[in-house]
C-alpha positions as CSV (number, residue, x, y, z in Angstrom):
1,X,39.6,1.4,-18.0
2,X,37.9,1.4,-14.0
3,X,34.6,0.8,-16.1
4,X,35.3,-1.8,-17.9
5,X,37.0,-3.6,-15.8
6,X,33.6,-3.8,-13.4
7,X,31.3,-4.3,-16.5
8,X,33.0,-7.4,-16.8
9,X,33.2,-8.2,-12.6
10,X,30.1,-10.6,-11.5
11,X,28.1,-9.3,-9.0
12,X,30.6,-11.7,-5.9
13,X,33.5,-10.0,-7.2
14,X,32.2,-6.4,-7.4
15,X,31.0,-6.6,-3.9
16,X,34.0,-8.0,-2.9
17,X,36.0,-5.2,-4.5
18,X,34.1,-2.9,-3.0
19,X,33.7,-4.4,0.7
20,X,37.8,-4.5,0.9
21,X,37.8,-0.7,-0.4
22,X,35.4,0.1,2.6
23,X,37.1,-2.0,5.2
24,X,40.2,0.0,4.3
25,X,38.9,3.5,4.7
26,X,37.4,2.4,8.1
27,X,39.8,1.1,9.6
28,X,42.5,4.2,8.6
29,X,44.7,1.8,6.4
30,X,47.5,4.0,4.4
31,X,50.1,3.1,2.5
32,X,50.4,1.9,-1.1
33,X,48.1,-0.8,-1.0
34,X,44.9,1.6,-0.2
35,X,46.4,4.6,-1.4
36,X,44.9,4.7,-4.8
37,X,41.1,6.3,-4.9
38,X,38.4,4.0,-5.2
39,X,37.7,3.1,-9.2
40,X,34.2,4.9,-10.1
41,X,31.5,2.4,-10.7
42,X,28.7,3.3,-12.7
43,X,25.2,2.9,-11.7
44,X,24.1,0.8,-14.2
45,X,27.0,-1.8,-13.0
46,X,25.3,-2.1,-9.9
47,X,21.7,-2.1,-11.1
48,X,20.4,-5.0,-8.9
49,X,23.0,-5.4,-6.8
50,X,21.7,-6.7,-3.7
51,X,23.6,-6.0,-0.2
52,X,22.3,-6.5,3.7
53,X,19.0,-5.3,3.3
54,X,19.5,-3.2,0.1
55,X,19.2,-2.7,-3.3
56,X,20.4,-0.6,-6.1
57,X,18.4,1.0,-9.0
58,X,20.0,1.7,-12.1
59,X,20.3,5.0,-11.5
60,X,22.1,3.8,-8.1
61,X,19.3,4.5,-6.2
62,X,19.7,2.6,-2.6
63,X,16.1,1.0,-1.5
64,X,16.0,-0.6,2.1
65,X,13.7,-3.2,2.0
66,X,12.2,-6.2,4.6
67,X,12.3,-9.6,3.9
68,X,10.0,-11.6,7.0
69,X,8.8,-15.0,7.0
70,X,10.3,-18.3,5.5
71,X,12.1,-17.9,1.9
72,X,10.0,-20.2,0.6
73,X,6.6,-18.6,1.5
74,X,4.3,-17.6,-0.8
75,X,5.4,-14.1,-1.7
76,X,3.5,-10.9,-0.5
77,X,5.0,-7.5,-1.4
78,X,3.2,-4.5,0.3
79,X,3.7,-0.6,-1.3
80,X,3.5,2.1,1.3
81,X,1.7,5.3,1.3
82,X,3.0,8.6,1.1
83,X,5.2,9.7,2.9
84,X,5.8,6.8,5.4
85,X,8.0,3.9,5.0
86,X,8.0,0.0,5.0
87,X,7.5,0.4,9.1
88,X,3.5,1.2,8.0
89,X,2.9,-1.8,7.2
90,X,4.4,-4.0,10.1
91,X,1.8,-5.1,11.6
92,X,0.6,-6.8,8.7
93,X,3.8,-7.6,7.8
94,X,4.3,-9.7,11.2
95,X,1.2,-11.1,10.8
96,X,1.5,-12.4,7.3
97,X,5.0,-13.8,7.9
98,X,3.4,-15.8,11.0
99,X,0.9,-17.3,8.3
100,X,3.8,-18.4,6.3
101,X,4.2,-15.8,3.7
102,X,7.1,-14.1,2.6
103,X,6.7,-10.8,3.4
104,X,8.8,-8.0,1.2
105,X,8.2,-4.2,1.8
106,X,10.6,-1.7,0.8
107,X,11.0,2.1,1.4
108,X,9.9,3.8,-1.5
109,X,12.8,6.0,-2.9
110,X,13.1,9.2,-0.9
111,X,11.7,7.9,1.7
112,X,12.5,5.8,5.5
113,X,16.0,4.6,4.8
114,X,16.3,4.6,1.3
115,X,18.3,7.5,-0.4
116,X,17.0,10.6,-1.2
117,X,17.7,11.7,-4.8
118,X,17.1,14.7,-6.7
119,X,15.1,13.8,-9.4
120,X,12.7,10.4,-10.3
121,X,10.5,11.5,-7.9
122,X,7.4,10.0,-9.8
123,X,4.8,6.8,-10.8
124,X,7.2,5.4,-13.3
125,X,10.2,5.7,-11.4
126,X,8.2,3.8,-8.5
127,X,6.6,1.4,-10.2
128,X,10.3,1.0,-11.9
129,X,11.7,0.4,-8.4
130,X,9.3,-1.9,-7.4
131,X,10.2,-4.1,-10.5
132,X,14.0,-3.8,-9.3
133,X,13.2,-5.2,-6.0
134,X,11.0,-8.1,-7.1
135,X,13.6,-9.0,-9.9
136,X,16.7,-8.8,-7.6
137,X,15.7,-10.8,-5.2
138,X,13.8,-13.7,-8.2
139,X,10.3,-13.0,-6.9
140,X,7.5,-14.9,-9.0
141,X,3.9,-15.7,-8.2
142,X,4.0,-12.2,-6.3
143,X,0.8,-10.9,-4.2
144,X,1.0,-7.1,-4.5
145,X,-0.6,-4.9,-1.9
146,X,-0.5,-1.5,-2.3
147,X,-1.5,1.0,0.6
148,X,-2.7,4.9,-1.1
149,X,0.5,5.9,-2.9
150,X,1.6,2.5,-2.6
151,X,-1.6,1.5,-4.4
152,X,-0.9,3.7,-7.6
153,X,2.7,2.3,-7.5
154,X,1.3,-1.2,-7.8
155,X,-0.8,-0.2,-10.7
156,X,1.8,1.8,-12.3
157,X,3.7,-1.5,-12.1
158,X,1.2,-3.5,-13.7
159,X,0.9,-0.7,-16.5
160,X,4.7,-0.7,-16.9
161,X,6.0,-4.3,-16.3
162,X,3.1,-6.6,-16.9
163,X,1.7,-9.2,-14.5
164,X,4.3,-12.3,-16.0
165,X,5.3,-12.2,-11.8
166,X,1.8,-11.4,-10.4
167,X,-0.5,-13.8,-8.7
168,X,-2.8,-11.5,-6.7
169,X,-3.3,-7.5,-6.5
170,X,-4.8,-5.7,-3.8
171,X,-5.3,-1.5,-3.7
172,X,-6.0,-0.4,0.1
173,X,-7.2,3.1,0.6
174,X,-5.1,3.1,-3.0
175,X,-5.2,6.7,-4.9
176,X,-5.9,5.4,-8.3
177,X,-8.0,5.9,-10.8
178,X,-7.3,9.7,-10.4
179,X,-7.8,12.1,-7.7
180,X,-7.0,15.2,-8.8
181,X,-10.0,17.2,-11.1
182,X,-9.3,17.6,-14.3
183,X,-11.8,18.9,-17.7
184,X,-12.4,14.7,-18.1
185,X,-12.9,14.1,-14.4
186,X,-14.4,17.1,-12.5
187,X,-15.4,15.0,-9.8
188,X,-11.5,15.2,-8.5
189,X,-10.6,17.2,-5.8
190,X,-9.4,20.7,-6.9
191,X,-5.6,20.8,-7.8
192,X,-5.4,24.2,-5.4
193,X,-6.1,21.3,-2.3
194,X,-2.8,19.6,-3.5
195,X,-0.9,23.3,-4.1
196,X,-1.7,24.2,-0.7
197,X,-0.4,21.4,0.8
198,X,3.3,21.5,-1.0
199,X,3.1,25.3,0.3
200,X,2.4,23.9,4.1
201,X,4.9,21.7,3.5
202,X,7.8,24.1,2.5
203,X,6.6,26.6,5.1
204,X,6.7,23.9,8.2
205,X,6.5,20.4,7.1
206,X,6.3,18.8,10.4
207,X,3.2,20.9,11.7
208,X,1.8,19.1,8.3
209,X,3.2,15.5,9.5
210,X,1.5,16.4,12.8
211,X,-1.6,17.6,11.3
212,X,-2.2,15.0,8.8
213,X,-1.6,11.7,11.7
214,X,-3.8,14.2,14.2
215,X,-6.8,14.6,11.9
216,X,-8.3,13.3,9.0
217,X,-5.6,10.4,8.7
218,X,-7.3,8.1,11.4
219,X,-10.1,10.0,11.7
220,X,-9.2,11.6,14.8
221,X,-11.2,14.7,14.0
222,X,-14.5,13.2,14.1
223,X,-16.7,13.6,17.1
224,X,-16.4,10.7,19.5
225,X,-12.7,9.5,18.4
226,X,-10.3,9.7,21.0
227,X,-6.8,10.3,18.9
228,X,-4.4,8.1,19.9
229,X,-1.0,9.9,20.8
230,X,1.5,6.7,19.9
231,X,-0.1,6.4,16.4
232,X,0.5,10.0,15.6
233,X,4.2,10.2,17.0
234,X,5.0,6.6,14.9
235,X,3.3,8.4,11.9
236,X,5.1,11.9,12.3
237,X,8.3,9.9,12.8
238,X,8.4,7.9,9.6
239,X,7.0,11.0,7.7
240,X,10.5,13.0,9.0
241,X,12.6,10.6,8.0
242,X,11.2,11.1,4.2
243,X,13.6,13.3,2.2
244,X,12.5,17.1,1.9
245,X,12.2,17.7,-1.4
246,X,11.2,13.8,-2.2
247,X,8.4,14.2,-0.3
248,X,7.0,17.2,-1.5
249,X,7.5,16.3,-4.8
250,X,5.7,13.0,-4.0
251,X,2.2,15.3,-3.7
252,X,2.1,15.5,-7.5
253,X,3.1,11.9,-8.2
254,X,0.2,10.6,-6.5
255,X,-2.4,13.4,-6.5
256,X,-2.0,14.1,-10.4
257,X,-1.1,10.9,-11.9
258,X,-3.3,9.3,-13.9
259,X,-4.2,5.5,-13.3
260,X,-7.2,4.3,-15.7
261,X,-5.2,3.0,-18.1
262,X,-3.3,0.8,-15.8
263,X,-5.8,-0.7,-14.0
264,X,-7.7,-1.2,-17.3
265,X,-4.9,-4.0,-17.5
266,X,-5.2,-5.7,-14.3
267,X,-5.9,-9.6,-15.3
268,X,-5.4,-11.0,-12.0
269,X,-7.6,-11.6,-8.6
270,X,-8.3,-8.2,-7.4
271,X,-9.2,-7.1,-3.7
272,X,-10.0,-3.5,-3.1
273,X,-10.9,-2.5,0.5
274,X,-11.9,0.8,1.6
275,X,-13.5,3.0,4.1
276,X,-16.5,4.9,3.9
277,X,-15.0,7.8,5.8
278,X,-11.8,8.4,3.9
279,X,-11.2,11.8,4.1
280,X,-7.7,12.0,2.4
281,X,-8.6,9.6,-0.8
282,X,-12.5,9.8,-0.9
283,X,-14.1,6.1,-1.5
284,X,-15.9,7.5,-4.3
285,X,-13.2,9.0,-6.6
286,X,-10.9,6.0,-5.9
287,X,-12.2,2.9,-4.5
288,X,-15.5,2.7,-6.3
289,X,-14.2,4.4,-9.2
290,X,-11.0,1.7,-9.5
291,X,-14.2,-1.1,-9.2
292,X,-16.0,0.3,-12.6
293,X,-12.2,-0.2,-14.0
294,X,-11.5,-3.8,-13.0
295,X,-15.3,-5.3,-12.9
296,X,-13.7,-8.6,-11.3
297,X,-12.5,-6.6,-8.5
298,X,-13.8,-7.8,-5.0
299,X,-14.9,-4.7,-3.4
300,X,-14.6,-4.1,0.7
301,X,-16.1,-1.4,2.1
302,X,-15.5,-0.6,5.9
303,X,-18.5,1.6,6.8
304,X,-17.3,4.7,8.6
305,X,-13.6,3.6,8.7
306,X,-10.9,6.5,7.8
307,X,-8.2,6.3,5.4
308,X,-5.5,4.8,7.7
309,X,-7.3,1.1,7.9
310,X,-4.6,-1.0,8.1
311,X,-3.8,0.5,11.9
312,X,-7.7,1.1,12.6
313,X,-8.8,-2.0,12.2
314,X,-6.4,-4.0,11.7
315,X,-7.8,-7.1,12.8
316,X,-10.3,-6.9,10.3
317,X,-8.2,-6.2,8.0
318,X,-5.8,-9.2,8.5
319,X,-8.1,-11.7,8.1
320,X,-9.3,-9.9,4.7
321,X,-6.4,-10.1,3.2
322,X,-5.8,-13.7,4.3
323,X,-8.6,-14.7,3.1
324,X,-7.8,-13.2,-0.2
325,X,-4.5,-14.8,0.0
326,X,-6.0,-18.1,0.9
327,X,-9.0,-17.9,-2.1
């Protein structure tokens, strides 16, 4: 049986199989040789199988990731936020991997490059992913960074896999504890905030990608900013790429999900940097709240900064982290 025979195929020889299939159908080849349809391979075969620049989930899932700096760097993996990609976090990415790190970032599924399926549009899926990548590629001793959605991916992680791999944890403008009001936390912001947002979404979705980048974002709605055009266009660009319905179901995943009990088992270094004027994940309800959670949290607040830091000030930012890194 096609099944068998690939459960039993090491991960060279399935890739091989599969690259000579491919070349075929390129290149037109007929005749009895390439005749025959491809035998089906099932997902969970190719759970971890790692190609240029891609991995695949077991429920074959394709997640485009980066890999910067020298292989044997200490490693730094950095989550994104919702609903960018990898590309968010370049900047820190380049200038990690010029301090010698080894730099992974991938594209969450449903968004940037990575496909865009139907369902597993949620936390455990994410934090699931994340472990896929960091196993695949034999990642120990792993810095985690995690940027607003990216930061309740990294917790979910911790919840769901454990720190075994962990060295460090940092949650940057990160959603979690919880930011959505419920009867046990009515300081959240009202669920109806997050419903009207999936409705602007499936009525025009990039006005919202403008809006969002335009606005509160960067902060370019407060008196005295000047918004900066490129930022908006980069941020609009990576949001469009995101997958329709993987985006919109992303709202819920990171507006509704509940974090406490993860971060109630983070046993590593923590940094958690913030700004005083976010206006999409407010310091209060998530950065201050995730410090009550993990007392040996370090604690950065940017005074006045908005929730998109990493661009903002970014050269603040690098040498907080590095000096995390480097503690």
């Amino acid at each position: 049986m096609p099944d068998e025979k690939f459960a039993r195929m090491d991960r060279r020889e399935m890739l091989a199989a599969t690259s000579v299939i491919g070349v075929a159908a390129a290149v037109g080849l007929a005749g009895p040789a390439f005749s025959a349809p491809a035998p089906k391979i099932p997902p969970q075969a190719l759970k971890g199988v790692v190609t240029m620049n891609s991995i695949t989930t077991k429920d074959g899932v394709s997640l485009y990731y980066k890999d910067w700096g020298p292989r044997n760097g200490q490693v730094v993996t950095l989550s994104h936020g919702w609903p960018l990609s990898s590309d968010s976090w370049e900047s820190a990415s380049f200038f990690l991997a010029n301090q010698g790190y080894r730099v992974v970032a991938h594209d969450r599924r449903g968004h940037g490059r990575s496909s865009q399926p139907w369902d597993g549009n949620d936390m455990d899926h994410y934090a699931d992913d994340l472990a896929t990548v960091i196993e695949s590629l034999g990642l120990r001793d792993v810095s985690m960074f995690g940027f607003s959605t990216g930061g309740g991916e990294v917790a979910r992680y911790v919840g769901r896999h454990g720190t075994s791999r962990v060295k460090k944890l940092g949650l940057i403008s990160a959603v979690p504890p919880l930011i959505v009001q419920t009867p046990d936390h009515p300081e959240g912001i009202p669920k109806k905030d997050f419903d009207d947002i999936r409705a602007s979404i499936a009525a025009n979705r990039s006005q919202v990608f403008r809006d969002i980048p335009s606005g509160p974002f960067y902060g370019f709605n407060r008196p005295g900013v000047t918004p900066n055009q490129a930022m908006i266009d980069y941020w609009w660009m990576q949001a469009m790429m995101g997958g329709f319905k993987n985006t919109y179901d992303s709202v819920a995943a990171f507006s509704e999900t509940d974090f406490r009990g993860d971060l109630k088992k983070f046993d590593k270094p923590t940094l958690i940097i913030h700004g005083g004027d976010d206006q999409i994940v407010p310091i209060n309800e998530a950065g201050r709240a995730s410090k009550k959670l993990i007392p040996h949290a370090e604690l950065i607040v940017y005074d006045g900064a908005p929730h998109g830091l990493p661009e903002t000030h970014k050269d603040r930012f690098h040498q907080d982290i590095l000096k995390f890194l480097k503690s």
